[in-house]
N, C-alpha and C positions, 0 to 999 in steps of 0.2 A: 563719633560717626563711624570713623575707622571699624571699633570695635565691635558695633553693633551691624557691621556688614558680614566682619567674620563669623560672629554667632549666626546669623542669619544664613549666612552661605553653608557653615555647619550643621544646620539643621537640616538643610535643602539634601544635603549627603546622606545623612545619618537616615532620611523619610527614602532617600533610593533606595539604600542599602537595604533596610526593612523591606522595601517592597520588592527585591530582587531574592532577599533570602527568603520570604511568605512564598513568594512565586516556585520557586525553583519546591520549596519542598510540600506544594500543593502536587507539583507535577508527582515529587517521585512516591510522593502517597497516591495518586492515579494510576501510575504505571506500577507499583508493589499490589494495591487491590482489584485491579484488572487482569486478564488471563492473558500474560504477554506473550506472543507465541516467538518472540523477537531474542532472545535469550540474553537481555541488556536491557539496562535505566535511560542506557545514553541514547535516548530516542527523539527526531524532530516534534515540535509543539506538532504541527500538524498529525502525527503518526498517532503521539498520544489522545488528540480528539478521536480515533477514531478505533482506538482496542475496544469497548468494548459496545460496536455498534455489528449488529447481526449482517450484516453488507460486508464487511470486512473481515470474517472469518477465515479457517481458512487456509492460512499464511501457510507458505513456504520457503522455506529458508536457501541462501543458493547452493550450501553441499548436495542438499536434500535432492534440488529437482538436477542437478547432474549426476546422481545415482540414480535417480528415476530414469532421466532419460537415458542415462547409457544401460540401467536396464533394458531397455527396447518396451519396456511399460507404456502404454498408451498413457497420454497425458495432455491434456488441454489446460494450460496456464495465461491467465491474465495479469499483462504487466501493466503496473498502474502507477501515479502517483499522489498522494493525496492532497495536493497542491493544484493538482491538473483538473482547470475548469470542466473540461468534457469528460474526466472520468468520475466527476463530481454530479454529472449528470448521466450520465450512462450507466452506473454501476445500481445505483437504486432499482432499476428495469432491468438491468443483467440479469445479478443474481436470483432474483424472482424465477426468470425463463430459464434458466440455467437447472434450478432445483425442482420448475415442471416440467422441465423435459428430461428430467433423468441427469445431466449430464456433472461429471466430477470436476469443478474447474477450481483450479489452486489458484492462489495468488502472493502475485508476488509484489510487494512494495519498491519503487525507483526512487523513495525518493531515501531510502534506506540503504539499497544496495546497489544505485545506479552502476557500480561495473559490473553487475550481473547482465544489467542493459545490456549494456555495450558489448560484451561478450556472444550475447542474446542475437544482436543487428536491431537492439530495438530504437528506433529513433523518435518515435515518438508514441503518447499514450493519447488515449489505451489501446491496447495491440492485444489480440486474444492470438495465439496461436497452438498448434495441437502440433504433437509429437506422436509418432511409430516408430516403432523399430530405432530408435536411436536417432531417427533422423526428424528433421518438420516437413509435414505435410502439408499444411496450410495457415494462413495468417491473415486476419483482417485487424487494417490499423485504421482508428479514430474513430468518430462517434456517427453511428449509423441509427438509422430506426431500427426498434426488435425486429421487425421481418426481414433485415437482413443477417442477424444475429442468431434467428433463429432458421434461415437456409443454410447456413455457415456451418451451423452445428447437426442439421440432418444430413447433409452434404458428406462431411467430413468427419463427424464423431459415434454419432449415431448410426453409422453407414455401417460400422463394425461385425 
């Protein structure tokens, strides 16, 4: 009886193991044939559902947007995370009115680089906000209807 629990129990490991190493190298064949703009393998399950979904294009890295910004480059960046129910909902509408109304808006993944957050003052997702001149001009956080999304962006972006 002994024996056959061991075997038993051995098998139970041996059927993880399988299904931890299939898993892991399902991922890193997802993340090698997708267009990872992340410049690393080692990315959340979440992050990897979503390279290569036309919503999430995009990406900005955080050297990238504090050379933009301290360029004084206009800049409108959405900090998001792909985890985050309301940006789960929000983002499918965003980007749409974003690309009919003209406007550039980067993105940046929190759940990637959350000390860019916090860096940021971002407390919570989603937070669109727009940079001039080096500094922020405006900022809407959480999850609104487009008609606020898109006063926000004639207001503030398109006002240029």
């Amino acid at each position: 009886m002994k024996k056959k629990m061991i075997i038993f129990g051995s098998v139970i490991v041996v059927l993880f193991a399988a299904l931890i190493f299939v898993t892991s190298y399902q991922n890193n064949q997802q993340v090698a044939d997708a267009d990872n703009p992340y410049g690393t393998s080692d990315l959340e399950q979440a992050t990897i559902d979503q390279l290569d979904d036309p919503n999430y294009q995009n990406q900005i890295l955080p050297d990238e947007l504090n050379e933009t910004i301290e360029s004084g480059e206009p800049t409108t960046v959405y900090f998001y995370s792909p985890t985050c129910v309301y940006c789960q909902q929000t983002t499918p509408d965003l980007v749409p009115l974003t690309e009919e109304l003209g406007v550039d808006m980067v993105k940046l993944n929190l759940l990637e680089f959350a000390q860019t957050g916090t860096a940021y003052g971002i407390e919570s997702t989603p937070t669109v906000v727009h940079y001039e001149d080096g500094e922020e001009v405006a900022r809407i956080t959480g999850a609104h209807p487009m008609e606020n999304f898109q006063a926000f962006f004639e207001q503030y972006v398109l006002s240029e």
